[in-house]
C-alpha positions in Angstrom: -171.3 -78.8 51.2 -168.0 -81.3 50.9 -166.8 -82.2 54.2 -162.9 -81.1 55.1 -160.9 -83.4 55.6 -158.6 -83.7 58.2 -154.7 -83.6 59.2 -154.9 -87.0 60.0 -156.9 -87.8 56.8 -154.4 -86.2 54.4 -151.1 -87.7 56.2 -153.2 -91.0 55.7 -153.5 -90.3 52.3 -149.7 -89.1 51.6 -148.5 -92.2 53.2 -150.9 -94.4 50.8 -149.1 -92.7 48.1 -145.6 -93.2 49.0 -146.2 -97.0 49.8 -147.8 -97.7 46.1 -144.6 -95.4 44.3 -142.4 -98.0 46.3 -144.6 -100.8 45.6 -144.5 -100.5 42.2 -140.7 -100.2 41.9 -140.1 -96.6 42.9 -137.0 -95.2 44.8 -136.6 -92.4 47.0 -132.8 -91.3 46.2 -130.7 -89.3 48.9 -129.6 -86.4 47.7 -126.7 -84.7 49.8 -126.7 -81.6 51.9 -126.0 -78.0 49.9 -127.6 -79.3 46.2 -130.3 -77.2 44.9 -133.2 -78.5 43.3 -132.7 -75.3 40.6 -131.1 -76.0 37.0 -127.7 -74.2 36.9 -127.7 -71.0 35.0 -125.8 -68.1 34.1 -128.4 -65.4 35.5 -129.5 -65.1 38.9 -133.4 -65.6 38.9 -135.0 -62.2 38.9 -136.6 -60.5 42.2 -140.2 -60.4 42.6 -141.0 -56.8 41.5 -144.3 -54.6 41.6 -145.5 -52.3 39.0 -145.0 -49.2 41.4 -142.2 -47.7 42.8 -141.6 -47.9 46.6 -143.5 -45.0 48.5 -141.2 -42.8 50.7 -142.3 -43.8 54.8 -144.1 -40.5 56.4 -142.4 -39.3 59.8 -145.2 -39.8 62.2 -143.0 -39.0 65.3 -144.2 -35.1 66.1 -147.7 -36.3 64.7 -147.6 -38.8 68.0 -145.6 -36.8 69.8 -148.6 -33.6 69.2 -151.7 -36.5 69.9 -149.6 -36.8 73.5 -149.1 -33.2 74.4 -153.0 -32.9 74.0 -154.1 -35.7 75.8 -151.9 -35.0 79.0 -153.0 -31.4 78.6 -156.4 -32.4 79.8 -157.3 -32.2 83.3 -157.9 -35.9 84.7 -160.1 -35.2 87.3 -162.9 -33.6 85.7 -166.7 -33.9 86.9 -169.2 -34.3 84.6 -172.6 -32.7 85.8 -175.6 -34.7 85.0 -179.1 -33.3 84.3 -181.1 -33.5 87.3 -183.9 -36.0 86.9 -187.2 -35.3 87.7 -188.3 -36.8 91.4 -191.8 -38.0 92.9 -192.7 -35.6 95.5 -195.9 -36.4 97.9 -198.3 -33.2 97.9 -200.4 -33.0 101.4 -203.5 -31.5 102.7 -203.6 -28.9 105.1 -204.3 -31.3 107.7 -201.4 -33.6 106.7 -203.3 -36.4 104.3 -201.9 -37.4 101.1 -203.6 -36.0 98.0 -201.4 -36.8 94.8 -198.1 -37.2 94.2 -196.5 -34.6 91.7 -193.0 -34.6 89.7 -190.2 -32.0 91.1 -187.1 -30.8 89.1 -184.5 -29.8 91.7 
């Protein structure tokens, strides 16, 4: 892959190009304020133009207005009730020992 060069690599190279025009007889002319570059003629230049017409903008405000109503119509404090997860539960003798342990929906 070729390397990028760099801003200061390419303003190095613009100024080795302007100092060899002037070095081999070149001038830099000063042109004064208000002159165009353009050739003078009779007709404007034309606009830029695309092959479609403009399309006509769609209101969106009720649209937004609508989305808004909706949302605040919500109540903001609402709980959300989980599923209750199954628990380990410690099943005992009848004279108090441990025997197994067993899983408990509650």
């Amino acid at each position: 892959m070729k390397p990028l060069k760099t801003k200061a690599q390419i303003r190095d190279e613009i100024n080795e190009q302007i100092n060899a025009f002037i070095g081999d007889g070149g001038a830099v002319s000063s042109i004064p304020r208000g002159i165009s570059g353009r050739e003078p003629t009779t007709t404007p230049p034309l606009p830029i133009s695309f092959d479609r017409e403009q399309q006509t903008r769609t209101p969106v405000q009720g649209i937004v207005t609508a989305i808004e109503a909706r949302r605040h119509a919500r109540p903001l404090n609402k709980t959300i009730k989980r599923a209750s997860k199954p628990r380990k539960k410690m099943i005992y003798d009848d004279f108090g020992q441990p025997l197994r342990w067993q899983w408990v929906e509650e």
